[in-house]
N, C-alpha and C positions, 0 to 999 in steps of 0.2 A: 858642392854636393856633399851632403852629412852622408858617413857609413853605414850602411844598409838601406838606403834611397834607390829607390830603383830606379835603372836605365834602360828598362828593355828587357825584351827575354826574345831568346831562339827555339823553334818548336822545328826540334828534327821530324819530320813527316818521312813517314815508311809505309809501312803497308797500309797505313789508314789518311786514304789521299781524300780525305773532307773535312769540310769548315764544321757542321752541325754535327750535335754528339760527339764532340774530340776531348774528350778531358785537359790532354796536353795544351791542346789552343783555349781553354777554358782556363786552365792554371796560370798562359800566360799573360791574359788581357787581366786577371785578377793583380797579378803582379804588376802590373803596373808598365807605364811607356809602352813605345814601340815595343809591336811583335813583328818578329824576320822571322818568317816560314822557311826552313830548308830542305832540299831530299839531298841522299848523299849517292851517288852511285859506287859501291864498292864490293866491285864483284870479289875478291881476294878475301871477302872477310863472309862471304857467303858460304864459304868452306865447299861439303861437296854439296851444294845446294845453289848451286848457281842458276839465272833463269834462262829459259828459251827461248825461243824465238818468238811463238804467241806470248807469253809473256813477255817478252822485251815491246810486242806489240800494244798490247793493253797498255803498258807500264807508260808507251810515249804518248797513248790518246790520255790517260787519268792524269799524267802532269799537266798535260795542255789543258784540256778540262777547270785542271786544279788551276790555273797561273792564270786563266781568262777569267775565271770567279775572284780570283785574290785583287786582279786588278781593276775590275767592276767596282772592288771596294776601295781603292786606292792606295792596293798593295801589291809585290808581287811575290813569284817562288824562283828564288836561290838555288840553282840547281849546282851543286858541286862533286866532285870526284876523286875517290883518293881511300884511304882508309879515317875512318872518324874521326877519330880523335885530331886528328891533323886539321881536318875539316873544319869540325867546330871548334878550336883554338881559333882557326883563322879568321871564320865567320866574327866568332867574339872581338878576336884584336880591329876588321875591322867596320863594327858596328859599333864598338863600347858599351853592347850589352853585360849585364851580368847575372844572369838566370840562362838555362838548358833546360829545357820539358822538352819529352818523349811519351809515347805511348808504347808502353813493353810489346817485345816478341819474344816466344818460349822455344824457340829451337837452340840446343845446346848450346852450339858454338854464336849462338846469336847472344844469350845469356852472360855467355863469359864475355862475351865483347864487351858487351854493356854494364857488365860490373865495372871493370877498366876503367872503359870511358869515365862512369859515373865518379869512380875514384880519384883517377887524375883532375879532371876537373874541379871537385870539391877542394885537389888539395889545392888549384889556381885560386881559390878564394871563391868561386862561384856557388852560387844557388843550382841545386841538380837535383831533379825531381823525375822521375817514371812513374807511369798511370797504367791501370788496365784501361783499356780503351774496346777490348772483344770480346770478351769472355763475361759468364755469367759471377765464376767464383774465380781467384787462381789458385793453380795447380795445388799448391800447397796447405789451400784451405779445404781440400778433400779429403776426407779420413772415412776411410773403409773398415768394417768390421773385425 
């Protein structure tokens, strides 16, 4: 395989548990190979934002939801646990992907997470890319009088 051939890309799935309208899963079929859908559970990186019980509730019907659609298509969802970055290292080491898409979240400490990650990764040699995926602008593209 020549260098920068694609093999695949990993779409961490967060708060945006769907196939249609997902930029991140748009970025990764364009990319080429296998797409591994992930979600990660990691409550320690949730800071003080952690979920509750109705949401731990929702959270179990939208995977199942999500993981009977992925397999409909002849895929499934990855569900792993931990803090990220560890996660997706190991997802990558083993799939032999190399591309990460995400669809951003803007809570502080979610932020910094995902600078991180995005860093670490890049310096593994990988393709890393974040999308807006919710939002009409982001944040940063608002300028007030």
């Amino acid at each position: 395989m020549s260098k920068g051939e694609s093999t695949g890309a990993i779409v961490w799935l967060r708060q945006d548990l769907r196939l249609r309208d997902n930029p991140a899963l748009q970025a990764a079929a364009e990319h080429g190979g296998p797409i591994v859908p992930v979600y990660i559970l990691s409550d320690a990186e949730e800071q003080e934002f952690p979920p509750g019980g109705a949401s731990r509730w929702w959270l179990h019907r939208s995977l199942s939801a999500l993981d009977t659609e992925l397999r409909s298509r002849g895929s499934q969802l990855s569900l792993l646990r931990g803090p990220a970055i560890d996660c997706l290292r190991h997802a990558v080491a083993q799939t032999g992907t190399n591309a990460v898409f995400w669809n951003r979240r803007y809570e502080p400490a979610v932020v910094a997470r995902d600078v991180e990650v995005k860093r670490e990764l890049r310096a593994d040699g990988l393709n890393v890319e974040s999308f807006n995926g919710s939002l009409l602008r982001e944040p940063w593209e608002i300028q007030n009088g």
